[in-house]
C-alpha positions as CSV (number, residue, x, y, z in Angstrom):
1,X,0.0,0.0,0.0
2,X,3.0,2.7,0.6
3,X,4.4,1.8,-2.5
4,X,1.5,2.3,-4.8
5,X,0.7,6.2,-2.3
6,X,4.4,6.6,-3.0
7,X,4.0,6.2,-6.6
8,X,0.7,8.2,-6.9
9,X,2.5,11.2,-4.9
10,X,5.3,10.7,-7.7
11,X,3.2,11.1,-10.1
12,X,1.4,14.1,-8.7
13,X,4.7,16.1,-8.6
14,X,5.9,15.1,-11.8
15,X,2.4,16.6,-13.3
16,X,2.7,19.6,-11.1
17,X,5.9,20.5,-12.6
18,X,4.9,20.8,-15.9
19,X,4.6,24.1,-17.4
20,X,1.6,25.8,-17.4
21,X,-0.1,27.5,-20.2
22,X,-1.2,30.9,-20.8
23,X,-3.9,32.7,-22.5
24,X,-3.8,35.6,-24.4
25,X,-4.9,38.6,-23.0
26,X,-7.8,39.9,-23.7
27,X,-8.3,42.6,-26.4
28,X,-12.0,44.7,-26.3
29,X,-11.0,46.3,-29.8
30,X,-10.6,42.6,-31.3
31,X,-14.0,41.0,-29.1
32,X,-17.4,41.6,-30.3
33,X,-17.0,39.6,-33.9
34,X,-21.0,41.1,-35.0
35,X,-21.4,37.3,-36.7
36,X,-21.2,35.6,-33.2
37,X,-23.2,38.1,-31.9
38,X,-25.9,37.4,-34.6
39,X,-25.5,33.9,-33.8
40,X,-26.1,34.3,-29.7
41,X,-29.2,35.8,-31.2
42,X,-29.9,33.4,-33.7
43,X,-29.4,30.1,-32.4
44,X,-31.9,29.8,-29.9
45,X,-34.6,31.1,-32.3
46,X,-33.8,28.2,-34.5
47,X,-33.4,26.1,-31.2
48,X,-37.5,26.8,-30.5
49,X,-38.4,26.4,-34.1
50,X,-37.3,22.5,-34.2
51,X,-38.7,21.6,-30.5
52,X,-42.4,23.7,-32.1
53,X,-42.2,23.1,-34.7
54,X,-40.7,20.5,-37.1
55,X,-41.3,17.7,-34.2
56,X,-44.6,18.0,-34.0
57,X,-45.0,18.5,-37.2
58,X,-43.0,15.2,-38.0
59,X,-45.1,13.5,-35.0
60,X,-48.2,14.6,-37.2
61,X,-47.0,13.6,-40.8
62,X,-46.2,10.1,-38.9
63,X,-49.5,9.4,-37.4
64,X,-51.8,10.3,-40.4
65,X,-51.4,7.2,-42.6
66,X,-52.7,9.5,-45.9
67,X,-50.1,12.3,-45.1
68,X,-47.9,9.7,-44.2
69,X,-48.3,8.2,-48.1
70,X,-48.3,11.0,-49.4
71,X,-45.3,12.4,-48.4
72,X,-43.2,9.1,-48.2
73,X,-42.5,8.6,-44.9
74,X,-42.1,4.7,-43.9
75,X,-41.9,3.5,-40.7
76,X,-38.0,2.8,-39.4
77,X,-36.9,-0.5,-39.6
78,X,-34.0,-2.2,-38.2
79,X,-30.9,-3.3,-39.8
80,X,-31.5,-6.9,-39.5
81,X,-34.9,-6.8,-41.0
82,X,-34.0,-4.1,-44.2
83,X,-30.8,-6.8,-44.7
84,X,-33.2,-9.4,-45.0
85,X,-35.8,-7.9,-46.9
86,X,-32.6,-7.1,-49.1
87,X,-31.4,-10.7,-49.3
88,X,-28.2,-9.8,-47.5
89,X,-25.5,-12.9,-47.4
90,X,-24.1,-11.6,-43.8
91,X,-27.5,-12.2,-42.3
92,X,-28.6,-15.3,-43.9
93,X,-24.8,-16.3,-42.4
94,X,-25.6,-15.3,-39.2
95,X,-29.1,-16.3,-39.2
96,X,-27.8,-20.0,-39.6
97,X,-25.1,-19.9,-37.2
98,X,-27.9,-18.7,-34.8
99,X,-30.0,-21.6,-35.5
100,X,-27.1,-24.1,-35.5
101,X,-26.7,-24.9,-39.2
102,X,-23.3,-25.1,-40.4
103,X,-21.8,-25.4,-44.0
């Protein structure tokens, strides 16, 4: 147990030797960039317009089977299933390993 405290307080003082690093000082004649600014502004606007918005709008489309049609949304499926609807060989493999049949 002393050896491996000895070895952590090592280790602590070799990291606390390092150099440190330094920022810049600040500059108010180079701050302010009017594009970040716009963008403090901006972002949450666009934030609100995808939680109001295009969910629910989505959540809509989804449940409305004629929308849903019409638009040409299809339900998710998973990778196993859209590999086999696709004939894939590395499921059909694994698919017989599963079920114990071997080549």
């Amino acid at each position: 147990m002393r050896r491996i405290s000895a070895a952590i307080v090592i280790f602590a003082l070799a990291l606390s030797g390092s150099p440190g690093a330094w920022a810049d000082e600040y500059d108010v004649e180079q701050a302010g960039n009017p594009w970040r600014l716009m963008a403090y502004l901006i972002h949450p606007v666009g934030v609100a317009l995808d939680r109001w918005v295009a969910r629910p709008l989505h959540q809509f489309i989804h449940q409305h089977k004629t929308i849903d049609e019409y638009t040409g949304h299809s339900k998710f499926t998973s990778t196993r299933e859209s590999a086999q609807s696709m004939g894939g060989r590395a499921t059909l493999k694994r698919d017989a390993r599963e079920r114990g049949v071997s080549k």
